[in-house]
Structure formats: C-alpha cells, structure tokens
N, C-alpha and C positions, 0 to 999 in steps of 0.2 A: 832318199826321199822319192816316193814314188809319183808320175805325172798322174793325173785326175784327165780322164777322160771329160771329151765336150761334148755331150750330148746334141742331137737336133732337136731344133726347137717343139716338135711335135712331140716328145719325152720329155722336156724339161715339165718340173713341176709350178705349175702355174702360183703367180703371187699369192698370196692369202690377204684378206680385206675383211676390215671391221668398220661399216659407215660410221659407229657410236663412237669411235677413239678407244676401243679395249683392245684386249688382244686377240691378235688374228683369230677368225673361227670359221672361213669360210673358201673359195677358190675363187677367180675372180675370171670369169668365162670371159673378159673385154679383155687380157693381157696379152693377145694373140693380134687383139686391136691395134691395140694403143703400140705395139712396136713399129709400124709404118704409119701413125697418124701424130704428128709432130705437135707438142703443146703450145701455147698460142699463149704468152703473156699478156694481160690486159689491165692496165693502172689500176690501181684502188679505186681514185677516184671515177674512174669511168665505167665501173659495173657497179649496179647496187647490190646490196648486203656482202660485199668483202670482208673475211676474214680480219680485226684486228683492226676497224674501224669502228670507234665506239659509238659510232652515231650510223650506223648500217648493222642489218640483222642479217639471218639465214635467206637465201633464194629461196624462193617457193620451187615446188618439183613444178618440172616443165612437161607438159604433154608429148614437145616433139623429142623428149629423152625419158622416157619410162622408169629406165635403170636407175637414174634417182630413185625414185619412190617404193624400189623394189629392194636396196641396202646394198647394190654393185655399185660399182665405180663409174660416175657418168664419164662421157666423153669429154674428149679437149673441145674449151672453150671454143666456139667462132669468132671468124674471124670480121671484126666492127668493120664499117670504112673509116677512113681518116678523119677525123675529125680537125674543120681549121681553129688554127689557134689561138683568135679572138672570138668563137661563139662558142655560145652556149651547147652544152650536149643536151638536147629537149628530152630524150629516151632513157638518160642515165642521172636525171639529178637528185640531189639530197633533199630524201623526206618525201619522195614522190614516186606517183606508181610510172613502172616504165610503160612506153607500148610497146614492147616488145609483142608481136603476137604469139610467140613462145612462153611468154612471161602472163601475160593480160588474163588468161583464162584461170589458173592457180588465183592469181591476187582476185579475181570476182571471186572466187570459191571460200575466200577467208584471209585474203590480205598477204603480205609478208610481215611476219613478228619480227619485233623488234628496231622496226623504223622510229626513226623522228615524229610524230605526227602522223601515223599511216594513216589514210584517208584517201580514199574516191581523189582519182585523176581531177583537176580543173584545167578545163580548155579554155580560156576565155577569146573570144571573137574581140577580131581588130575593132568593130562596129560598138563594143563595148568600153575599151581600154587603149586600144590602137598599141598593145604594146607584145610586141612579136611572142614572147616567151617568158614567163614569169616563175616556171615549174622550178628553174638551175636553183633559185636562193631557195627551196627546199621548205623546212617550217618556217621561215619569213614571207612565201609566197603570198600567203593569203591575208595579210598584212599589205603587202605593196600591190594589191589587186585594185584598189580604189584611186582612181584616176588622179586625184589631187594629194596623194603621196608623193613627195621629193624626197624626205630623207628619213632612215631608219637606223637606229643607236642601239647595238646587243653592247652593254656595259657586264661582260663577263655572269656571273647569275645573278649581278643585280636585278638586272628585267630588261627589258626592252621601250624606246623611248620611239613615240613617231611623231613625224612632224606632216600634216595632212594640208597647212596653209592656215593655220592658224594658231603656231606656236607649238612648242614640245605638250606630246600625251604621253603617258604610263602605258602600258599596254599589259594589265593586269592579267590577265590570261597566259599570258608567253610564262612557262617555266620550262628551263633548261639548264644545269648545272654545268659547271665549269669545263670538264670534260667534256663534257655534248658540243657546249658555244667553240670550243678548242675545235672538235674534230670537224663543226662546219667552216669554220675558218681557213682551216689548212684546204677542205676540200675546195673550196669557191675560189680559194686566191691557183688551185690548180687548174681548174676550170677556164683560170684568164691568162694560163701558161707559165705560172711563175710557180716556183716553191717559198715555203714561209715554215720556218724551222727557229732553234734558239740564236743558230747562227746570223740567222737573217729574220729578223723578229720584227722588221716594218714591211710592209710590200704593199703595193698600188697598183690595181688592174681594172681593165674593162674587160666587161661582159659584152655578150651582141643585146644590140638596141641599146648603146650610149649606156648601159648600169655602169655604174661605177664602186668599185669594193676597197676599204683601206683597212689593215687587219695589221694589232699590234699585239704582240704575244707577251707572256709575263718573262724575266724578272723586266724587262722594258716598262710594261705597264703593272704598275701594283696594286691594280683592281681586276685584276685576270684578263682574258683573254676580251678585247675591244675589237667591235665590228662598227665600220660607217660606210654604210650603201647609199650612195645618190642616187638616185629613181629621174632619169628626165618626163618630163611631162608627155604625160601619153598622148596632147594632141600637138599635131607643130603648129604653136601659135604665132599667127600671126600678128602686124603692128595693129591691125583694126582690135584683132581680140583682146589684144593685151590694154588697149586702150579700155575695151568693156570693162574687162576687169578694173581699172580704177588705178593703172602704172603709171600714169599721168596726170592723175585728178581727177577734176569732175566740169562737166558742163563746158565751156566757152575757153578753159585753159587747155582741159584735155584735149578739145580737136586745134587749139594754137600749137597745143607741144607735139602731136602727130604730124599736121602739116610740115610742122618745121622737121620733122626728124625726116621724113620723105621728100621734102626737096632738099636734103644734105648728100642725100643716098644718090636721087637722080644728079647731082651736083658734084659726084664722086669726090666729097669732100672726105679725108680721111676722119677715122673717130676712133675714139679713148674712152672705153666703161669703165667706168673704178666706182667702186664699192668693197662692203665688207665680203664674207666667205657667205655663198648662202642668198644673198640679196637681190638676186637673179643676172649676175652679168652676161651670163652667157644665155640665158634664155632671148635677153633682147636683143646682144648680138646676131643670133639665127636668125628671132624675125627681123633685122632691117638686112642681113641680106637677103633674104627672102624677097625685097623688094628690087634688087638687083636685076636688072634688065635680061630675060634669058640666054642670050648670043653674049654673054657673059664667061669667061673663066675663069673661076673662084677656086684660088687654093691658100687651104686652112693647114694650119700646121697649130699641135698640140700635144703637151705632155702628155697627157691621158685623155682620150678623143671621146668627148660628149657633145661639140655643135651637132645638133641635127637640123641642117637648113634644107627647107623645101624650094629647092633651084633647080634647074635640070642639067649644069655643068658645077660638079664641083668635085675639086680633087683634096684627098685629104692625107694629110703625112702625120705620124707618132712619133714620138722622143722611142726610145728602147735605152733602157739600162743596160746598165755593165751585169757578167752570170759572175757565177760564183768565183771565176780567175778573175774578174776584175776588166775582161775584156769586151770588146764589142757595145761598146756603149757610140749613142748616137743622139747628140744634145739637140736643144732646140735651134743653137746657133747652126750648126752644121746643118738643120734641114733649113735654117731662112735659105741659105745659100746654093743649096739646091732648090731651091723653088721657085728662085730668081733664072733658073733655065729651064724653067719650065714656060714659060711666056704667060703670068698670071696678067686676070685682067685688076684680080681683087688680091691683091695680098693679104692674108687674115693671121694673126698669131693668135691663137687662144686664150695665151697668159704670160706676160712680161712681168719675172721672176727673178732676173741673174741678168747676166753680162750679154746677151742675147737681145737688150734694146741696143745696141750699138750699129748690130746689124738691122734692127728694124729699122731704126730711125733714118740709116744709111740708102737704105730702100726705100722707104716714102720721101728723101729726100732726091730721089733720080729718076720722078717720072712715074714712081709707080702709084700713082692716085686710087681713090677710092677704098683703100686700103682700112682696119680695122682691127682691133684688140682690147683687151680686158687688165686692169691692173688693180691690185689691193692695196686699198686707201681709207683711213677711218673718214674724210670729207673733203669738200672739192679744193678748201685751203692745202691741206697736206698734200696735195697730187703732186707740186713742184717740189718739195724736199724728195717724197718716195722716188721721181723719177731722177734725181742727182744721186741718189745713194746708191740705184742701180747703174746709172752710169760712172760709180766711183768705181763699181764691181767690175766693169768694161776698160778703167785705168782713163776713163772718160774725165777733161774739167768740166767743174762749174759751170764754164762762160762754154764750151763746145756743146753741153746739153742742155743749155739754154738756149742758141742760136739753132741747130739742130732741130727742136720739139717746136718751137716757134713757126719753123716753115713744114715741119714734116705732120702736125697736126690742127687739124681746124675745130672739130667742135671733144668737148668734152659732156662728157652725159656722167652725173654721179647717183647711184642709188642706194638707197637707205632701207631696213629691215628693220618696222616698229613693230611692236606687239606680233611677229607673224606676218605681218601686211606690208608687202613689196612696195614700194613706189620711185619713182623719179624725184627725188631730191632738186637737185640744181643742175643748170646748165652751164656750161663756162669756156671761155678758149683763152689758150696762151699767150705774153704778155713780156715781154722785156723790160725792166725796171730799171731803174737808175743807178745802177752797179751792175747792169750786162749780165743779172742773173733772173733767174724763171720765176716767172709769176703767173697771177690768174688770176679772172675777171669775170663775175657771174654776167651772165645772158638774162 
C-alpha cells in the first residue's frame, strides 16, 4: 500500500459549500481563513435565531460580514463578553430584536423571520416603568410593561393569565403552542443560570431587577409546559405609598397603622409578615426597611432574591442549589450563620420555610434587634401552629419555640389578598399560654 502524498496547503483543494444544505456546488474562498481563525462556541440561548431552537429563526445577513448574503461561509462567531450570571442578557433575548449594531440594520430592512413576536425593539425609560430591562421574557415582554403587573401565568397553550392588581385576566391575544411555551421556558430558566430538562423538570430563578421565573415541565405537569414570572413593582414603594394605596385602610386607621408600623422600625423591634403567596409580604417588608436609619447595615438573606429596599447599605446573600451531582448546595441556614459575621445591624430572612427558623430565632434572641421576615400563614390565628411545625423541622419542642418566638419577636403584621386588593389584615404579638405554648394576641 502506497503512502499518499501531503500536499501544501496552497494545492490542497479547497472545501466545497452549499449555504441551501444540498450538495456541495461551490469552493469556499474563507477555507484558507477559517484554518487560523478558531471557532467561538456560543450557547443557544445567548444568540438569537440558533439552530434548533424552536422559538428562534434564521440571523438576518449582517453588514459587517457580506459573505452571508453572498452563499459563502460566514465567519466564526465573535466573541460576547461574559455575561454575569444573575442578569439578564438585554442584546440576546427571546422574541426581541437585538442591538447588536451588526444585527440592527438587516432587522430595520425586514426583521428576522421566524421569531416569537418579531416586532420593533421597546426601550422603555426608567421614568416610565422604573424597570431595568423587560426585552429577556421575550413575547411576555410587552405584557409585563405596565407598571401594575406582579404576576404572569403561561399555563402551557392554554393562554396566558395576568394579574395587573386586580385579580387574574385572560390575555386573549397571547397564542403560542406547546412547543414555543416549552422552548421559552428552557430559554429564560438559562438566562437565570440554571438548566430545566426532563431530568430536572422544576427550577426556580431570578432574573436582574428582582424577576423572578418558576418553570415546570410535562410528564411533572399534565397541562404542558407551566411558566410563573413575578414582576416586582416597578416603583420602590414606600410605607407613605403603600398607605395611599389603601394597605392599611382608610382615613384615621391608616395614618394609626403607619404611625405604629414606623415607630416599631425606629424602635428596632423585630417583625413577622405572614400572609398567603401573593399578598404582598415582601413588598412591605422592603418598604419598612426602607425606613431604617441609613448608617444602618442591613443584610437580607433569601432563597430567590426579590427585596428591593431603597437603603443605602444593604448587603444581600441567595440560597444556591445543589447542580446536577447533587453537590454544592448552600441552604438558608448555612447563610443565617454567615451573616452573623458579617456584623448586621438588621438581620432580614426573606422567608422562613424549613428548619432555618432555629437559627433565626437563635439570632434575634442574642442581640440582634431590629431584625425581620416573612412567613406563610392562611391568618394570624394559624402563625403559632405554622411556627412549631417549622420548629419540629429544626428537632425544635413545643415549649423551646414558644419561649424562643416570644422574646425574639415583637410585632406580627398579617396580610390578606380579597378580590385582587392587598391589605393589612391584623396586627398581633406573641403570647405564652397556660401550657407554656405559643399563642397570639390581636393589636
């Protein structure tokens, strides 16, 4: 068997290229290129119209690469900068024109086919929305553009449900079939760093600017593919605002129940919001500490980070799951316990969930005042069963978190969700009974 000569690269016969997918019919003058210009991998989700995303179409030809448009073989991709890995990618989101200024001149000339909703870029101004970047959720964008949006429901091609502050709407216009709702799913939960596959078919992420995405895939869910985005309120309201609004009543109770909730805050009395999912807990946690003194140092620690308080010190810590070994997981207890050397002035937990009040309680029990958190309660009766059944989770008694919650908590705030319309329910603090277990006492 004879050797085969190796030709130099100037003899060799250059690849042949067919831009249409037929067979070869042409030479491909870049092959002489592309042997010193190294190809540049870049995620699905992070370029639009990727191959094999069913909710992304073709690139449009680009001006600063001709060769597109001429049937040759464009260049290797460039190279993005990093993108960190709780924002949003503004230039690359589903359903939206990028700015690329590479890209931007094609899409004015006639769009890229086969988007989600192609349509004309929306920029919206902070002065409008207050809300950084809306473009990432792609065809829901323009749905959560309206300032009084909290929460959006893609119930697989059922349709889409919005809740604006006055109860669930239909959102009859929204059609997108099972596939489409699927491919923006997987894209948005990539967007917040996480993958969502059959193997891992619930995930929970933030977006930048406090969005928040939960995305549960089929055979899980048996109405296809389910999207729940919470939207924080695009202004940071404060306790005066939220009073306008009507979260405390009306007339001579509402400035009784503001007063009192602002001398609790200057009073660094700890506090407990319990309410249903939805009912604003964490809205009013931000505004009272918002009234937090600024030579203040405020750290929040949260499973999925949506306080947005306007403070000028506040430090903020996230749970992080376990990846797909099962490793590297970082609960909430393990951040109270770092945070405790951090020297807060306000200890804040977002939401007491699991065995993680043991260490809270243990903390507002040694000093650390002023402190604050959120817990899910159907009413302000139920808050002492809910808080022993967490502490049963802790290996906590009865009578330990009873005597515990007693000194480590001073007022309780419960809020209620009628019709769509938030308000302050009751007020209440903690109470030792005649069996040395937890009780409460409306205000």
């Amino acid at each position: 068997m004879g050797l085969v000569p190796i030709l130099p690269k100037r003899d060799q016969q250059p690849f042949l290229t067919d831009p249409g997918g037929g067979p070869a019919a042409r030479p491909d003058p870049l092959y002489g290129r592309s042997m010193v210009q190294p190809f540049v991998a870049v995620p699905s989700y992070a370029v639009p119209g990727v191959a094999g995303s069913s909710c992304a179409g073709a690139v449009a030809a680009s001006p600063a690469n001709p060769s597109t448009a001429s049937g040759t073989r464009p260049l290797a991709a460039p190279q993005r900068a990093p993108t960190p890995r709780h924002r949003t990618v503004p230039t690359d989101a589903v359903g939206t024109v990028p700015q690329d200024s590479a890209v931007q001149p094609a899409v004015a000339a006639g769009g890229i086919p086969g988007r989600i909703g192609a349509e004309p870029a929306y920029s919206p101004t902070r002065s409008e929305t207050n809300r950084s970047d809306l473009r990432a959720l792609g065809p829901l964008a323009g749905y959560a553009e309206d300032p009084e949006t909290t929460d959006l429901f893609v119930n697989g091609e059922s349709g889409l449900w919005i809740d604006a502050g006055h109860g669930l709407a239909f959102a009859p216009a929204w059609q997108l079939g099972e596939a489409e709702v699927r491919a923006l799913a997987v894209r948005l939960i990539a967007l917040g760093g996480r993958h969502i596959d059959e193997a891992s078919p619930c995930v929970d992420v933030r977006l930048a600017d406090g969005i928040r995405v939960h995305a549960v895939l089929p055979p899980v869910s048996s109405t296809g593919t389910l999207l729940s985005i919470r939207l924080p309120h695009a202004a940071h309201r404060s306790l005066g605002a939220l009073a306008d609004a009507g979260l405390f009543g009306v007339g001579e109770a509402s400035a009784a129940r503001l007063n009192r909730l602002r001398a609790a805050v200057r009073g660094r009395q700890n506090l407990l919001i319990t309410g249903a999912a939805g009912s604003g807990k964490t809205t009013l946690l931000a505004a009272l500490l918002g009234e937090a003194p600024a030579d203040e140092r405020i750290v929040a620690i949260e499973d999925v980070a949506e306080l947005r308080i306007l403070h000028p010190h506040v430090v903020a810590l996230e749970a992080r799951q376990a990846n797909l070994e099962g490793a590297g997981r970082i609960g909430l207890e393990a951040l109270l316990r770092e945070a405790l050397r951090m020297r807060p002035d306000r200890l804040v937990l977002g939401e007491c969930r699991g065995s993680e009040i043991r260490e809270l309680l243990a903390a507002l029990n040694t000093g650390h005042d002023g402190g604050a958190g959120t817990l899910h309660a159907n009413s302000l009766d139920d808050v002492p069963a809910r808080l022993e059944a967490l502490g049963a989770l802790a290996g906590m008694s009865a009578a330990a978190v009873a005597r515990q919650t007693v000194s480590a908590i001073g007022l309780v705030l419960h809020l209620e969700r009628t019709e769509g319309v938030r308000r302050l329910e009751a007020v209440g603090r903690f109470t030792l009974n005649g069996r040395d277990r937890l009780a409460i006492e409306a205000l």
